[in-house]
N, C-alpha and C positions, 0 to 999 in steps of 0.2 A: 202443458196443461194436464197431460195425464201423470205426471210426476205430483204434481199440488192436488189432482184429487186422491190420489193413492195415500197421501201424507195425511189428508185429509179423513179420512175413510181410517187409517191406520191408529189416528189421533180418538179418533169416536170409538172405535174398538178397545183402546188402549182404556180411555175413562171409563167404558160401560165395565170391563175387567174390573177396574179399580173402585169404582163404586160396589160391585156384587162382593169383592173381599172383604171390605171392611162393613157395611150392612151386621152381617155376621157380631164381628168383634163389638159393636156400639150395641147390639142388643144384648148382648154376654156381658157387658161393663153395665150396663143399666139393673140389668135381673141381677148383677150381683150386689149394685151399689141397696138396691130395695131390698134384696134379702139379705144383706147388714143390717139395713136399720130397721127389718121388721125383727131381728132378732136380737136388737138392743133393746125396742120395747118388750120382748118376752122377759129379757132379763131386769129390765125395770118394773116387771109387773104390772104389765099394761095392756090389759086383755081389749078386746073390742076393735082396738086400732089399729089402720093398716099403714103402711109407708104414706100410700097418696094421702089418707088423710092427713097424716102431719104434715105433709105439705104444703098442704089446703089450709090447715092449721097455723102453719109460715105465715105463707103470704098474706093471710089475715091480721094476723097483727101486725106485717111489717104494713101495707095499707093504713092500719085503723093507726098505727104511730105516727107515719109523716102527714096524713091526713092532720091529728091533732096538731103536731109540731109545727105544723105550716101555719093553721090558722092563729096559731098562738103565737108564733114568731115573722112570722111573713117571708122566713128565708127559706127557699128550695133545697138547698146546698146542709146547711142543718139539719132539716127535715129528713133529708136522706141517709142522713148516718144514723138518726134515731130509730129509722124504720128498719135500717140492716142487724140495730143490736135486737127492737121488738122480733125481727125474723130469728134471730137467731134463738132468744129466749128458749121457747119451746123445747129446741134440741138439749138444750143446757139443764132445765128441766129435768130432761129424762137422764143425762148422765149424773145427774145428783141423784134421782131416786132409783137408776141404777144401785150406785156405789152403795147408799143406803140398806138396799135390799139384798146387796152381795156381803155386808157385812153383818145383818141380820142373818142369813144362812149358814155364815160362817157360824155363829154363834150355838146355831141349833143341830147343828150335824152331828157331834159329840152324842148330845142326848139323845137322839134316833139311833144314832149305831147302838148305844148303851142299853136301849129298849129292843132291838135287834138281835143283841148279845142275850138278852134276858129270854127272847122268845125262843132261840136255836136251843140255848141250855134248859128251857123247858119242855122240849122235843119236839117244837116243830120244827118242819123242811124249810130251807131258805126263802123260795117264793110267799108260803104262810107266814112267815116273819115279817117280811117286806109287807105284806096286805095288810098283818093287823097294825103296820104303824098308822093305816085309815084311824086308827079309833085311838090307841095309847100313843103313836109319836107329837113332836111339837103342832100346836094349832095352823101354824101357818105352811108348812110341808101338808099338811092332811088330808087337801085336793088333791094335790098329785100322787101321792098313793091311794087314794080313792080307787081314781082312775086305773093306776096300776091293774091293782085287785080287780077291778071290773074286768077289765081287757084279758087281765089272766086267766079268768076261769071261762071264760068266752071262747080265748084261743088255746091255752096252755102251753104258748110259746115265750120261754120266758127270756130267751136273748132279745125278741121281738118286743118284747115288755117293756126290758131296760134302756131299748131305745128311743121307745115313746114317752118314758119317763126323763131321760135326758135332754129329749128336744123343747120337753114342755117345762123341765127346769133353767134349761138355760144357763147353768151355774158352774163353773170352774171347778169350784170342789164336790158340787154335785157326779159331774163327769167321774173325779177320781174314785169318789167311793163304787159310783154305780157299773166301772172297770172292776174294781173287787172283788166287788158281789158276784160278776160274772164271772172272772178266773178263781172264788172259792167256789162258785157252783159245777165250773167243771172239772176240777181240780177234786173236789170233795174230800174226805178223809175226817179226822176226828179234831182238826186243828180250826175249823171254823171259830171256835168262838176267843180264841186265842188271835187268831187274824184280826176280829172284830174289836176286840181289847184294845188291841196294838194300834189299829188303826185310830181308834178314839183319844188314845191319848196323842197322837200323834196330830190328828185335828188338833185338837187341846191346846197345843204346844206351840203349832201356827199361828192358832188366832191371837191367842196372848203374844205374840211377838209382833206380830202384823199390828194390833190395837195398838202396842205402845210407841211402834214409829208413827203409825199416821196422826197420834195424839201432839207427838213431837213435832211433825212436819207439817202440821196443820195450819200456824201462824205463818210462815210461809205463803200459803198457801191466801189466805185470807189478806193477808197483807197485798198481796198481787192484783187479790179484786177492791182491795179498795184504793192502790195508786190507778187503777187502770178509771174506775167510776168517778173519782173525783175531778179532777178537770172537764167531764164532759156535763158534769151537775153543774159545773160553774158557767160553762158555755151556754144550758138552758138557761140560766140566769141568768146573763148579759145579754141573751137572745132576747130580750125585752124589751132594748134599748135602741133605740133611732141609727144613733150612728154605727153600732154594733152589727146591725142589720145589712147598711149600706155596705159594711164593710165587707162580710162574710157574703154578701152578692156578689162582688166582685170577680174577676179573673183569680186574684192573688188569696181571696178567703179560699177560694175553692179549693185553690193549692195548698196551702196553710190546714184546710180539714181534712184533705187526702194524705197530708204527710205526716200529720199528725194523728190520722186513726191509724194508718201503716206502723207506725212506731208505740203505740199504745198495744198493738195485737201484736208487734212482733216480740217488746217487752212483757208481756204477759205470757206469751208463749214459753220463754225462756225460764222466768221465774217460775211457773208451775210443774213447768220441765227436769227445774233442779229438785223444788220441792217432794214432786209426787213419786209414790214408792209404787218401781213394775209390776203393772196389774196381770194379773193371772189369764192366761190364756189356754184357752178350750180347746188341748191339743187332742181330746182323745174323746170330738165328737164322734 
């Protein structure tokens, strides 16, 4: 008897351990999973919105699709995969107007450095070149240099600067130039505007390269979402039909829709996979 409660007593000690260890790691994996996708909508340009809201966002449309899909088909089993792609929407969404916004960036960084170059060679200090892109660089950088400027003459910390200016650009090639800016300003000497040169054509150079793969890679790419959506347009289609209904209620639809969305996402995965050219990553937040 005292052997089975000691096991016993040893067992509940052993779980209450093993519950306070992992507690820990499942809040560390959540706060990170939310601060990824709060920083994919920074980088899609999407102010306002916080991780929970797109969630909220999710589950709304994937609701508001099997809702329709139900009433309009009567099948459960159908309904359900329409409400996984409406959930999924949203996130897809914002990785299109990401990629969108990262390729608009790319585009305009060339001319801010080149307005940058313009300002060091007519005598101002780095951080004054950086502010006045508020008013002469491209339109759509000219909030976050705003900010810049504000913040700088506030604090007149201007490593502290480049960091709030990176967190709120969010941008791959943002990051590089704004490491630049920092190792010419500490670095200093009479080669700034020679750096800034180098560097713009060197943007330059990228984008033009980058544009005419993804130009090329694109069909690809498109071709993938349209083998992957057509059969399931056809499935709402036939979703209309009596015997079509009875079928996909069944045991064996159920199976037939499960192995059939499993192979449409693991074939799209693949295909996108080959197509898509390695996107840039933020080594040097």
């Amino acid at each position: 008897m005292g052997a089975l409660l000691g096991l016993v007593a040893g067992l509940g000690l052993l779980l209450m351990w093993r519950s306070g260890a992992r507690a820990p790691k499942q809040s560390t994996r959540r706060r990170r999973w939310s601060a990824g996708r709060e920083e994919l909508l920074r980088q899609a340009g999407v102010t306002g919105v916080s991780s929970a809201q797109l969630s909220v966002l999710q589950t709304g449309c994937g609701v508001f699709a099997f809702v329709a899909v139900e009433v309009m088909t009567g099948a459960v089993p159908v309904a359900v995969c329409f409400a996984a792609f409406a959930a999924a929407a949203p996130m897809a969404m914002v990785l299109r107007m990401r990629g969108r916004r990262q390729f608009a960036l790319r585009e305009l960084w060339p001319e801010a450095i080149d307005n940058l170059a313009s300002a060091v060679r007519a005598g101002m200090s780095l951080p004054e070149g950086i502010s006045a892109l508020a008013v002469r660089g491209p339109e759509p950088l000219r909030p976050a240099f705003t900010r810049f400027a504000i913040e700088y003459r506030a604090s007149g910390r201007f490593s502290t600067c480049l960091d709030s200016l990176k967190h709120e650009l969010s941008d791959p090639v943002g990051d590089r130039v704004c490491e630049t800016l920092r190792v010419a300003r500490d670095v200093g000497g009479s080669d700034l505007g020679t750096v800034l040169r180098t560097l713009s054509e060197l943007l330059r150079a990228d984008g033009r390269t980058r544009a005419e793969l993804e130009t090329r890679q694109s069909w690809t790419v498109n071709a993938a979402r349209l083998a992957v959506a057509a059969p399931w347009l056809v499935l709402l289609l036939l979703g209309t039909q009596p015997a079509t209904l009875r079928a996909y209620n069944s045991g064996g639809g159920v199976v037939l829709l499960a192995a059939g969305a499993g192979i449409c996402l693991l074939a799209y995965r693949v295909m996108v996979r080959i197509g898509r050219l390695p996107e840039e990553a933020r080594v040097l937040r």
